[in-house]
DRENBA-123119 format. One line per field, with one value per atom (N, C-alpha, C): residue number from 1; residue in three letters; chain; atom name; z, y, x. Coordinates in pm, 1 decimal. Atoms other than C-alpha are relative to their C-alpha. Last residue first. Layout:
<atoms>
pos	NUM	...
code	Ala	...
unit	A	...
site	CA	...
pz	Z	...
py	Y	...
px	X	...
</atoms>
This chain:
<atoms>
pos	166	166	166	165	165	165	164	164	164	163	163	163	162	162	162	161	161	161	160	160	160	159	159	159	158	158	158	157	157	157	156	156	156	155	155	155	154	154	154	153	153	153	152	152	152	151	151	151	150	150	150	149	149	149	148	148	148	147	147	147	146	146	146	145	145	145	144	144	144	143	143	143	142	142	142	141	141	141	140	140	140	139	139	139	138	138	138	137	137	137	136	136	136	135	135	135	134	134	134	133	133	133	132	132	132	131	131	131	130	130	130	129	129	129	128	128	128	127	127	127	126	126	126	125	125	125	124	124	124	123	123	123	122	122	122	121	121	121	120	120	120	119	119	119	118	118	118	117	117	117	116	116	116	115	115	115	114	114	114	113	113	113	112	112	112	111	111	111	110	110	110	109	109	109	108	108	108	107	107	107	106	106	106	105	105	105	104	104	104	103	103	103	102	102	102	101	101	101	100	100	100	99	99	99	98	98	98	97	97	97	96	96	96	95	95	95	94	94	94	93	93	93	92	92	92	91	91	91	90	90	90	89	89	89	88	88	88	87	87	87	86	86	86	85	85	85	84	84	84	83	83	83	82	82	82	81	81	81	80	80	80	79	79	79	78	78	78	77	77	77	76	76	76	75	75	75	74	74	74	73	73	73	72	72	72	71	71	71	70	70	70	69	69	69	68	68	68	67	67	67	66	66	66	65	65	65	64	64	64	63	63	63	62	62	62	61	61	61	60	60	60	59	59	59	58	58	58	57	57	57	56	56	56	55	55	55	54	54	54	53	53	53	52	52	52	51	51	51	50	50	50	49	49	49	48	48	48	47	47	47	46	46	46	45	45	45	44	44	44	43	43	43	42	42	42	41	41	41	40	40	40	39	39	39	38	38	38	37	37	37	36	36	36	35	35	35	34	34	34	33	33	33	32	32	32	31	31	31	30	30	30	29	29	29	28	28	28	27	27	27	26	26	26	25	25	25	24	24	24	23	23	23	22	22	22	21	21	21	20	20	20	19	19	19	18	18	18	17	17	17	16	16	16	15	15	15	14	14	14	13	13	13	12	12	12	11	11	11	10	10	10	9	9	9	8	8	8	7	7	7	6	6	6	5	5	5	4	4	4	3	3	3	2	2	2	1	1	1
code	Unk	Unk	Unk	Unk	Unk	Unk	Unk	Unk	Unk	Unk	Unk	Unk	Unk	Unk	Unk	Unk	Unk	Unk	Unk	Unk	Unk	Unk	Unk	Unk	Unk	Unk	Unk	Unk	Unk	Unk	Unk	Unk	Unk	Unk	Unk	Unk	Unk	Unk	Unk	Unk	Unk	Unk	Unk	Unk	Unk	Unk	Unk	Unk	Unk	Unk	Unk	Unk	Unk	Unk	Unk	Unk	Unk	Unk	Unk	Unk	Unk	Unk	Unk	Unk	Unk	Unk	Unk	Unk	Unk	Unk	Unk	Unk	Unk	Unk	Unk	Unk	Unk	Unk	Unk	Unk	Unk	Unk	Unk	Unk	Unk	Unk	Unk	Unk	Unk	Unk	Unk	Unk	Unk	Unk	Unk	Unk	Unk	Unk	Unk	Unk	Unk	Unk	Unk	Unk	Unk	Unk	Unk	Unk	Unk	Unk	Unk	Unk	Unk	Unk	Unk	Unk	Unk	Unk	Unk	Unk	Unk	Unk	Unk	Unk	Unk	Unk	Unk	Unk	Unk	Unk	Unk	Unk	Unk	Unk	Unk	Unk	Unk	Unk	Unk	Unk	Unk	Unk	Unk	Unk	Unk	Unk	Unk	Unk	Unk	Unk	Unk	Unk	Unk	Unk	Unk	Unk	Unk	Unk	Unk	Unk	Unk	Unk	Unk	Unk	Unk	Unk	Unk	Unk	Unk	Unk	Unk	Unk	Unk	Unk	Unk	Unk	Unk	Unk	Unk	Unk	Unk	Unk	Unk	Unk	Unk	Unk	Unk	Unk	Unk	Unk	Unk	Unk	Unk	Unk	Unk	Unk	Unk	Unk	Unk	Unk	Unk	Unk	Unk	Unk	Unk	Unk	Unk	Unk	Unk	Unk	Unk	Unk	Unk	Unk	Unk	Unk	Unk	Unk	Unk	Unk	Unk	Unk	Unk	Unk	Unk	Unk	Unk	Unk	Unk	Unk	Unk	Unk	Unk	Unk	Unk	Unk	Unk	Unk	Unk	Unk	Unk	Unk	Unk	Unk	Unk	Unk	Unk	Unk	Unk	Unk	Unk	Unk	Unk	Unk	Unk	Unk	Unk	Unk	Unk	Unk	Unk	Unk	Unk	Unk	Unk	Unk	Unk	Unk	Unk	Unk	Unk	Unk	Unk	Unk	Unk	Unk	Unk	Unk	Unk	Unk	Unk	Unk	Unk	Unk	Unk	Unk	Unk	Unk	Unk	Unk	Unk	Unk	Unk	Unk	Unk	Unk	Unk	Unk	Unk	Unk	Unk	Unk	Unk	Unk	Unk	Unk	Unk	Unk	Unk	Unk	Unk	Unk	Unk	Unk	Unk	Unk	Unk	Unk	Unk	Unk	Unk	Unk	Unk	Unk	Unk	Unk	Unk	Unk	Unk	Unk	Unk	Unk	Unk	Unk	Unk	Unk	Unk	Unk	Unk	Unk	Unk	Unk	Unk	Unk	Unk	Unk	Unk	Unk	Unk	Unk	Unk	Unk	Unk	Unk	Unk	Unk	Unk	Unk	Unk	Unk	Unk	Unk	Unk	Unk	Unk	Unk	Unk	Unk	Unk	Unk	Unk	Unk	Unk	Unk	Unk	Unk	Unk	Unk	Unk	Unk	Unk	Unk	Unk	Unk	Unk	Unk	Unk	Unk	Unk	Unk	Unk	Unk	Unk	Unk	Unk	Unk	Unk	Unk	Unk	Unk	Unk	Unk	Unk	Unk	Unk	Unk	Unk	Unk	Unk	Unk	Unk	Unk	Unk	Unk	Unk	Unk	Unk	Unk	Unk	Unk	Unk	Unk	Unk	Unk	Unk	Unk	Unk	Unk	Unk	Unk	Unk	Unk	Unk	Unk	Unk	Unk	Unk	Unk	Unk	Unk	Unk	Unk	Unk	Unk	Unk	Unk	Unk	Unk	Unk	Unk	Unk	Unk	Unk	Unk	Unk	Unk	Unk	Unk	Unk	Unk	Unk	Unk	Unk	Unk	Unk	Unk	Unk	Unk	Unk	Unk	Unk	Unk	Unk	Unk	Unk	Unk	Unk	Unk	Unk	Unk	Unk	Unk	Unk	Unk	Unk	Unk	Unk	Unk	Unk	Unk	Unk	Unk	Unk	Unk	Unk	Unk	Unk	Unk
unit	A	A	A	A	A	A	A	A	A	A	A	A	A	A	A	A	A	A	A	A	A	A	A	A	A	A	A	A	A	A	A	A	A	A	A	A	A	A	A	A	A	A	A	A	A	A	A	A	A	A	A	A	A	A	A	A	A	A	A	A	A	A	A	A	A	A	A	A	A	A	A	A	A	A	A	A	A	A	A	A	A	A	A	A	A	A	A	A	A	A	A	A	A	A	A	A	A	A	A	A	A	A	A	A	A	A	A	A	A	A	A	A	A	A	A	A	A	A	A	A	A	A	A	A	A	A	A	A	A	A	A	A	A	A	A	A	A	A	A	A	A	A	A	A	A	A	A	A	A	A	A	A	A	A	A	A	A	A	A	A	A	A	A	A	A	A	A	A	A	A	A	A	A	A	A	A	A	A	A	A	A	A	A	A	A	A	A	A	A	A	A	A	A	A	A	A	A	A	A	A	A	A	A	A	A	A	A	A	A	A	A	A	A	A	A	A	A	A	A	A	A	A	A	A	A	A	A	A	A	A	A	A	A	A	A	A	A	A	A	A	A	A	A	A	A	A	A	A	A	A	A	A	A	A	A	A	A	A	A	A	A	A	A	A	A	A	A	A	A	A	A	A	A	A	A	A	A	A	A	A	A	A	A	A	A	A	A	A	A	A	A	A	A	A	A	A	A	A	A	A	A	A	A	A	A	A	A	A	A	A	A	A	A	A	A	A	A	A	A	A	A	A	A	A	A	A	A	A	A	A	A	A	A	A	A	A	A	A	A	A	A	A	A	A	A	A	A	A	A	A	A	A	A	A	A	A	A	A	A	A	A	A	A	A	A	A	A	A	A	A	A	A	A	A	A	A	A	A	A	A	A	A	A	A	A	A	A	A	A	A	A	A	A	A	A	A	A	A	A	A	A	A	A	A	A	A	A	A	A	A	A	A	A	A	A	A	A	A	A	A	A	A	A	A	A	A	A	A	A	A	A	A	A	A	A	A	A	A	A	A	A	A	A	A	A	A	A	A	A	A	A	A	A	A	A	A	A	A	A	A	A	A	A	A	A	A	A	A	A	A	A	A	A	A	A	A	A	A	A	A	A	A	A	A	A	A	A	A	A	A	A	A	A	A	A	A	A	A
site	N	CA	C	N	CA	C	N	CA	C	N	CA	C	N	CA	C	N	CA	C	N	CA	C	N	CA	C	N	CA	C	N	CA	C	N	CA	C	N	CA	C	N	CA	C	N	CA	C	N	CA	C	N	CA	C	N	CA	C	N	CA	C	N	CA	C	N	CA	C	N	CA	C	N	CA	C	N	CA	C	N	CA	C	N	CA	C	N	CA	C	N	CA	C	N	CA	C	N	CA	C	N	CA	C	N	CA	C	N	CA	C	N	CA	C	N	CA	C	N	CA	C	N	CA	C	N	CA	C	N	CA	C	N	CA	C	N	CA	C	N	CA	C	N	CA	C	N	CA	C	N	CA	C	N	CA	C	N	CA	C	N	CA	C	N	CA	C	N	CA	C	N	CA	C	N	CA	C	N	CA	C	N	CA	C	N	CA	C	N	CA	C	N	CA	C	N	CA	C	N	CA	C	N	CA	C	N	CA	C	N	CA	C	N	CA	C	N	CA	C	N	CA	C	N	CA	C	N	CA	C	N	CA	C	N	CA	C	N	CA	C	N	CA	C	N	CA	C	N	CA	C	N	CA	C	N	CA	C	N	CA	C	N	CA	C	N	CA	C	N	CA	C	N	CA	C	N	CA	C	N	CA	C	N	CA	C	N	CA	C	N	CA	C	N	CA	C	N	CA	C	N	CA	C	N	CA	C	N	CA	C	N	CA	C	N	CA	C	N	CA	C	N	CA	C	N	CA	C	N	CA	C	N	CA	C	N	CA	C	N	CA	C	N	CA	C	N	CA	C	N	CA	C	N	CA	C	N	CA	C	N	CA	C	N	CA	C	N	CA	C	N	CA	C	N	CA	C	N	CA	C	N	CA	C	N	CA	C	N	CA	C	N	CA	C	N	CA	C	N	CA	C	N	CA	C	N	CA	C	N	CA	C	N	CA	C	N	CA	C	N	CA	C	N	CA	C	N	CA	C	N	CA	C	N	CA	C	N	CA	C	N	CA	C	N	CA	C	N	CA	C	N	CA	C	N	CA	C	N	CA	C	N	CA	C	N	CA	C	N	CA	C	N	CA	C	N	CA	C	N	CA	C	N	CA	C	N	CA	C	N	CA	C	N	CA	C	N	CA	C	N	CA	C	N	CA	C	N	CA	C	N	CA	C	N	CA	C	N	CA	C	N	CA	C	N	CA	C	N	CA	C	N	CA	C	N	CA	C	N	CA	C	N	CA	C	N	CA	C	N	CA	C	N	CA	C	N	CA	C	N	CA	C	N	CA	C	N	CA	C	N	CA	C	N	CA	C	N	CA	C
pz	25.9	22637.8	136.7	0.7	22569.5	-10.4	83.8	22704.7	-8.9	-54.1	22926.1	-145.9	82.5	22843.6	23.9	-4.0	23162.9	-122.9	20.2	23124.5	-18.7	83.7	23322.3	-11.3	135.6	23642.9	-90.2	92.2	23938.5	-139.9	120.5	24200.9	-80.0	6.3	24443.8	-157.6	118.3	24575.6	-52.4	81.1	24885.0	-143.9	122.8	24951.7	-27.6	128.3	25181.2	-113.8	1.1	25380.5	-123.9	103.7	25339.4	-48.0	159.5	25658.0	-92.5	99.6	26002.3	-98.6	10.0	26049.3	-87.1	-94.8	26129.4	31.7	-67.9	25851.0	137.3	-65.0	25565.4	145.5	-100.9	25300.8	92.1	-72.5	24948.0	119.2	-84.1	24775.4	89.6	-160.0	24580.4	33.7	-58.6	24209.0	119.1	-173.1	23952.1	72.5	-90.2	23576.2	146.5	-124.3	23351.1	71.6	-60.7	23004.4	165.9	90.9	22864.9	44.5	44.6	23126.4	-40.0	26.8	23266.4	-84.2	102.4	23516.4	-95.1	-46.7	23723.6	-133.7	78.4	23783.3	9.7	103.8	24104.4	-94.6	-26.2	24324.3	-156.0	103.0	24391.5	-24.7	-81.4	24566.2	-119.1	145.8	24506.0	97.4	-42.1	24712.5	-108.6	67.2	24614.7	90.5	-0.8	24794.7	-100.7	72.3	24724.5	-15.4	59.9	25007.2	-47.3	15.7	25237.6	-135.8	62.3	25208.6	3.0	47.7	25525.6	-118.9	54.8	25566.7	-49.2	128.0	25694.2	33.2	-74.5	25898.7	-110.6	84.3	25798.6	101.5	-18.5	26012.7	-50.7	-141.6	26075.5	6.7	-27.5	25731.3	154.2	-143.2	25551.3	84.4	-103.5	25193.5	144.6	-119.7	24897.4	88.9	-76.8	24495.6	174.5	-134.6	24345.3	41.3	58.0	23969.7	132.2	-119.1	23982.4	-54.8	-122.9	23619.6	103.5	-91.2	23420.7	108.3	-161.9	23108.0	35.8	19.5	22709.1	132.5	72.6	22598.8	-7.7	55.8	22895.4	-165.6	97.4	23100.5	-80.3	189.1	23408.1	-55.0	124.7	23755.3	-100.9	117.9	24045.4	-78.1	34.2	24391.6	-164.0	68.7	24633.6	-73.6	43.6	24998.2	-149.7	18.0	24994.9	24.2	-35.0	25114.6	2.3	102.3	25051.8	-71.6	129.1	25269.8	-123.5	-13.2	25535.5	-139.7	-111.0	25607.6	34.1	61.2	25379.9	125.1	-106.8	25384.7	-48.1	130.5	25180.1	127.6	-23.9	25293.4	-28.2	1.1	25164.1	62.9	-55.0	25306.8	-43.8	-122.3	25167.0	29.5	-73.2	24849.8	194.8	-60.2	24629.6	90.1	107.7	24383.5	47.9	-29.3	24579.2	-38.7	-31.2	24364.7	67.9	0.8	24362.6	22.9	-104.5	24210.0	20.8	20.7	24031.7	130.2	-115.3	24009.3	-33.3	24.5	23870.6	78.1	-74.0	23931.1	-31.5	22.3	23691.3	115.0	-49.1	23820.7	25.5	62.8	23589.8	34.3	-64.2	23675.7	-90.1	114.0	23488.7	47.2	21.7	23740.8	-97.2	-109.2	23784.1	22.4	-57.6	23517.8	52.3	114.7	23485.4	43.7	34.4	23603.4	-95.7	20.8	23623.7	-62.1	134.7	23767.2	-19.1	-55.8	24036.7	-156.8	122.1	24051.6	29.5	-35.1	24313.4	-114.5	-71.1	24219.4	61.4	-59.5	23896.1	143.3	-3.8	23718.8	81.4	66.4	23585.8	26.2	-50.5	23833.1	-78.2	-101.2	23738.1	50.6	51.3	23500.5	41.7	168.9	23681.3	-69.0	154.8	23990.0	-100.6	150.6	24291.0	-78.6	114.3	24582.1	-65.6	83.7	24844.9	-90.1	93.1	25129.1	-69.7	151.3	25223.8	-112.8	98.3	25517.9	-178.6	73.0	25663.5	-69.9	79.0	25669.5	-25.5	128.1	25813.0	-80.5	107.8	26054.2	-85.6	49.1	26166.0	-30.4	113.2	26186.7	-32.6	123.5	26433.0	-131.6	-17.1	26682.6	-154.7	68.3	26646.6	-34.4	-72.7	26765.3	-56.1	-23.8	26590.3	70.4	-94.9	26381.9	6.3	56.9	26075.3	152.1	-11.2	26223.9	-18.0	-104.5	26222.5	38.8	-22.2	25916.2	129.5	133.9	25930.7	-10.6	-21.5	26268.0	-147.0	-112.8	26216.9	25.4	76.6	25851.5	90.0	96.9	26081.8	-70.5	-25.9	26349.4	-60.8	13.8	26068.9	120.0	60.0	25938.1	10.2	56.3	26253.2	-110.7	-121.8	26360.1	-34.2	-33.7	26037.7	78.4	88.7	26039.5	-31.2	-93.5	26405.6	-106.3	-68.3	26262.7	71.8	78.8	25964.4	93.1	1.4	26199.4	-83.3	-82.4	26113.2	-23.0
py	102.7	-3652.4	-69.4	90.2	-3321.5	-122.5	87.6	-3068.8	-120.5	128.3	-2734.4	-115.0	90.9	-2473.8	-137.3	158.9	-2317.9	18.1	27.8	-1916.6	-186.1	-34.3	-1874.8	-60.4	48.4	-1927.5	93.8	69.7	-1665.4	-73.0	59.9	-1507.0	-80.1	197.0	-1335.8	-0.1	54.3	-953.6	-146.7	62.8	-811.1	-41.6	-67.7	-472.7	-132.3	-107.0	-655.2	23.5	-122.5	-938.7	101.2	-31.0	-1299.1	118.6	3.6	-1347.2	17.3	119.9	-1374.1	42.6	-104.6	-1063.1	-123.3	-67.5	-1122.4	59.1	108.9	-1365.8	48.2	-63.8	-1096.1	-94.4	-46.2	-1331.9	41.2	-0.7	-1410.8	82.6	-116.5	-1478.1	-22.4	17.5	-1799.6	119.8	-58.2	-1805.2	-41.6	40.6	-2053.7	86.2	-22.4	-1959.3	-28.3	-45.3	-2080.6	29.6	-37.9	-2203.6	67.3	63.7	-2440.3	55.0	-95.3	-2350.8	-81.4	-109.6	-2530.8	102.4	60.3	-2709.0	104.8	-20.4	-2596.5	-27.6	-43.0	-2837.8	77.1	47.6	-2959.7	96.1	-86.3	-2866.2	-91.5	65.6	-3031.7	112.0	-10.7	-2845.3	-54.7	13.0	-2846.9	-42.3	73.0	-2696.5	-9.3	-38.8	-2517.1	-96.6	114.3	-2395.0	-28.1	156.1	-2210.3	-126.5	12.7	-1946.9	-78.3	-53.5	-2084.6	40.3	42.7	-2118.7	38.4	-46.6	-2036.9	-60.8	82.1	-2075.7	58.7	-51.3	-1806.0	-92.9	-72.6	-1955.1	18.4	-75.7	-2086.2	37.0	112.1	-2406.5	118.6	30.7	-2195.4	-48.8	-104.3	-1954.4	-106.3	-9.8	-2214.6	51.4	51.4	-2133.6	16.4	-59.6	-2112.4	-32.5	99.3	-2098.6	45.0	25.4	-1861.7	-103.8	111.4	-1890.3	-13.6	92.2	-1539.9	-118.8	13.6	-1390.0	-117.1	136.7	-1345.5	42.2	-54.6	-1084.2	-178.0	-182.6	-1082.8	-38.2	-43.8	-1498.8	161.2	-2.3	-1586.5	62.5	-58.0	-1705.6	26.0	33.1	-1845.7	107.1	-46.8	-1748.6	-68.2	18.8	-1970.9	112.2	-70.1	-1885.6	-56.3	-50.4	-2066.2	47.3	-53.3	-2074.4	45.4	-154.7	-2305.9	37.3	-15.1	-2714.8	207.4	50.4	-2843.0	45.9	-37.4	-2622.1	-25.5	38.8	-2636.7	24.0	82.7	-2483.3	-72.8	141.5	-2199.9	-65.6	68.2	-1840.8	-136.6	12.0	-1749.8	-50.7	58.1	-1656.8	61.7	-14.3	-1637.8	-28.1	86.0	-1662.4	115.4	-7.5	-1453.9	-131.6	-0.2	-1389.4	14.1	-188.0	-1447.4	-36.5	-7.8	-1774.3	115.3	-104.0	-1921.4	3.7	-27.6	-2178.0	154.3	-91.8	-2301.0	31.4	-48.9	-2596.0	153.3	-109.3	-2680.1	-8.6	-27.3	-3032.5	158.1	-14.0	-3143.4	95.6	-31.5	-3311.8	10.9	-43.8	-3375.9	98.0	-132.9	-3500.5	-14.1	-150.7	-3789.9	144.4	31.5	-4018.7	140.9	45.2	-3985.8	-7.8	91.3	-3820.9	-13.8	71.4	-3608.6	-117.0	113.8	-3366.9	-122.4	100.8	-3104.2	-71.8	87.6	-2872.4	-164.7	90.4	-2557.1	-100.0	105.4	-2352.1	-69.9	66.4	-2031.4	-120.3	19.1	-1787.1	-138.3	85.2	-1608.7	-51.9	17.5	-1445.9	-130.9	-129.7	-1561.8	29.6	-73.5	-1898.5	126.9	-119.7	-2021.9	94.9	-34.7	-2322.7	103.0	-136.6	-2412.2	67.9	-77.4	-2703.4	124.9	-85.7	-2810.2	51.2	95.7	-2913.9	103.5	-52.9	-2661.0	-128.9	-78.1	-2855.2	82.3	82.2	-2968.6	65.8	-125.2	-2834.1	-96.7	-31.5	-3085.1	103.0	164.7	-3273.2	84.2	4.8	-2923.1	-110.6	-106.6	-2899.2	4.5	30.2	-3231.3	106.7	140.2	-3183.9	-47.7	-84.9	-2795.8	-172.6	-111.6	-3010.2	87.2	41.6	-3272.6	85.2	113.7	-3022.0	-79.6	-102.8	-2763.9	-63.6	-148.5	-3071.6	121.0	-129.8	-3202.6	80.7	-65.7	-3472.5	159.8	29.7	-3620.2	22.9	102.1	-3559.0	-97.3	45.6	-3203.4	-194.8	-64.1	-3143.4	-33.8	45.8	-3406.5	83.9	169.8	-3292.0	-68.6	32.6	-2936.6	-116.1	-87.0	-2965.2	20.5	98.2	-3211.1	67.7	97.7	-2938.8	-95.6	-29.2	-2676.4	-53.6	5.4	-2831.6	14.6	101.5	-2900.2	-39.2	66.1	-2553.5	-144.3	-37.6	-2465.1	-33.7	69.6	-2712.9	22.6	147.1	-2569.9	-77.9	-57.4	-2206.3	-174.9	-44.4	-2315.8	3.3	-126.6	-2495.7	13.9	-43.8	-2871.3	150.0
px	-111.6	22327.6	-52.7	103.1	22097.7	105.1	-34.0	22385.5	-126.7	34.5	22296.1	3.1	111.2	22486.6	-41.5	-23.6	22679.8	-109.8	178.3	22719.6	48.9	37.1	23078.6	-98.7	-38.2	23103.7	-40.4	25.4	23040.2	63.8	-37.6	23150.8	-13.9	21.9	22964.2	75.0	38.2	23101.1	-79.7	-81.0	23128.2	-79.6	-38.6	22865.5	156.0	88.3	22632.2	73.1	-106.2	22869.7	-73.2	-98.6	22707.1	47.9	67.6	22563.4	59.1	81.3	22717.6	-102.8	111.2	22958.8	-67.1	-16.9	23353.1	-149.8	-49.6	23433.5	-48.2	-60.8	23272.0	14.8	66.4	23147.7	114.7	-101.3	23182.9	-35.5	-9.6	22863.7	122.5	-19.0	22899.6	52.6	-100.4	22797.8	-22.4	6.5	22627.0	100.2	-85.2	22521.4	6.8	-28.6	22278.3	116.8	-129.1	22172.1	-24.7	-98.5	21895.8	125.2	-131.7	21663.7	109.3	39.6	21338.3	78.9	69.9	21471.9	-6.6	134.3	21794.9	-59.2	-3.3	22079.0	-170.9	59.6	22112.8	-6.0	177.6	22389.5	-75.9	78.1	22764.4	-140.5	169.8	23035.6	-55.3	110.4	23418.4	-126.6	88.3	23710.4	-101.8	80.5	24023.7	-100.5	92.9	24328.9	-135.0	-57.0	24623.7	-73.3	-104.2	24535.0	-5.6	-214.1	24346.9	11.0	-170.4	23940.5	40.5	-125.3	23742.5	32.1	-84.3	23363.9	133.8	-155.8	23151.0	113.2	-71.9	22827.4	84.8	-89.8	22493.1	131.5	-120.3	22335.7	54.0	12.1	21978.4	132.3	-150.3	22028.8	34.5	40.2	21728.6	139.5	-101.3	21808.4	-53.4	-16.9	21545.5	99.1	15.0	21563.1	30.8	68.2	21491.9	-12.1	85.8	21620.1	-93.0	-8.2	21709.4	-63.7	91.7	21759.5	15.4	-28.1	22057.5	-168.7	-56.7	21950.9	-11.7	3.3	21893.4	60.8	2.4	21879.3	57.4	109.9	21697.0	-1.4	-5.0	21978.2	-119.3	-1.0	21916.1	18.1	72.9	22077.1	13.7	-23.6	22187.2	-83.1	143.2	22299.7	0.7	-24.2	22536.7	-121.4	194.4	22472.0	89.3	24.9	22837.7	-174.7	162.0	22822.5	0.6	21.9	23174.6	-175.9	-101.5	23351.1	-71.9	-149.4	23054.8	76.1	31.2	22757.1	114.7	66.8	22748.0	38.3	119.6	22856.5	-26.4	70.4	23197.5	-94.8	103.6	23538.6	-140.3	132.5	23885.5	-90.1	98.9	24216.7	-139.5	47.3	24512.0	-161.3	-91.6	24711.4	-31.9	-40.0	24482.6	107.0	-241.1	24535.4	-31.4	-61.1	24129.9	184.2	-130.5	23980.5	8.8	-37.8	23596.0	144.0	-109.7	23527.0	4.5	-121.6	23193.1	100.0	-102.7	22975.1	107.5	-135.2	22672.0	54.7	-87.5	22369.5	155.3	-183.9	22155.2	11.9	-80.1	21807.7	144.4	76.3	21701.8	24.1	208.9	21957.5	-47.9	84.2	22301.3	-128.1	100.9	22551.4	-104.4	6.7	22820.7	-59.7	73.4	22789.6	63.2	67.2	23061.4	-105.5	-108.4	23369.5	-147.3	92.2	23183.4	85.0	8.5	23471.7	-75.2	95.4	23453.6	43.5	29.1	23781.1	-138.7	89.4	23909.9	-85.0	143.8	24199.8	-31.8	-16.2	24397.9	-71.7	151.1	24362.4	109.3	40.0	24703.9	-91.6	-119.0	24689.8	60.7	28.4	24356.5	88.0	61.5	24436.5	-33.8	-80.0	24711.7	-84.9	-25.0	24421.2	122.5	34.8	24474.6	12.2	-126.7	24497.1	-76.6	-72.8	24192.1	123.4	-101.1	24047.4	95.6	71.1	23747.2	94.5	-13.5	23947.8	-57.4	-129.0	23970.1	30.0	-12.4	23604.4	104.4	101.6	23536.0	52.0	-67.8	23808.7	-39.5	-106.0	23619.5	78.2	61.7	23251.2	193.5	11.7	23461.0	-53.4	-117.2	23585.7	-11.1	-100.2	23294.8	124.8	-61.9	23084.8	94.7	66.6	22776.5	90.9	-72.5	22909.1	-42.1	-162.5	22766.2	123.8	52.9	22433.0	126.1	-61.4	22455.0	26.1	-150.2	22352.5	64.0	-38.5	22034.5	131.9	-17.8	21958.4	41.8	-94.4	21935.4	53.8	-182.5	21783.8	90.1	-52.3	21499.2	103.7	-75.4	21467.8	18.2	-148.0	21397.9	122.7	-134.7	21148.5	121.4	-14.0	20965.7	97.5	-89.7	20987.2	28.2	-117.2	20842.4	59.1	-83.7	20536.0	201.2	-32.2	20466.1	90.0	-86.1	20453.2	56.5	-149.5	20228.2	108.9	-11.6	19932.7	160.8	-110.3	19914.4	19.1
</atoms>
């Protein structure tokens, strides 16, 4: 199968698989406000925009775990990804000295800039990466007015995650 055909292919199956849930702007924006959740009491001190590695999730072989993100600004954030629950987030390992990319890839075809309110938080899952005992996870904050994730904003990141033999 020529390369250019396999692509197209992939990227009507990630079309169809996201969309699949509901493809109109209608349902996709009630999905997304269904996903805005409180602040937890624990987070209700935070400051900002703040990112939290809240934990493992599951026991299979690929760990999957879970962070919240909180917005305590005084306005509506936003962030590229697909939906609330579904950020482009990024991971670096640790290597001891520096954060390096872990590279992983994103297909931009579903991307758009995601609102959180004010006061709100939302949580996202991802896999853990191999290979690396510690790591970090951020989410590029994005300019609402300019699809991609906004050059000179910032991404926010957890703190360094250690990975647990358990």
């Amino acid at each position: 199968m020529k390369p250019v055909l396999l692509v197209i292919l992939v990227s009507l199956l990630a079309l169809t698989t996201v969309t699949k849930g509901g493809s109109t702007d209608d349902k996709a924006g009630k999905r997304t406000a269904s996903l805005l959740l409180p602040i937890p009491k624990k987070y209700e001190n935070s400051t900002g925009i703040s990112l939290f590695f809240e934990g493992k999730i599951s026991h299979d072989p690929e760990a999957w775990l879970q962070c919240r993100m909180v917005n305590r600004t005084n306005s509506s954030i936003y962030f590229e990804g697909i939906a609330t629950d579904y950020p482009l987030y990024r991971i670096q390992t640790w290597d001891g000295k520096n954060w390096n990319e872990y590279g992983m890839g994103w297909c931009s075809l579903a991307m758009k800039s995601i609102e959180l309110p004010l006061n709100k938080s939302t949580v996202f899952e991802f896999l853990a990466p191999r290979n690396s005992s510690a790591f970090r996870v951020g989410v590029k904050l994005a300019d609402p007015k300019v699809r991609g994730a906004g050059g000179n904003l910032p991404t926010i990141w957890t703190e360094k995650i250690e990975k647990r033999k358990d």
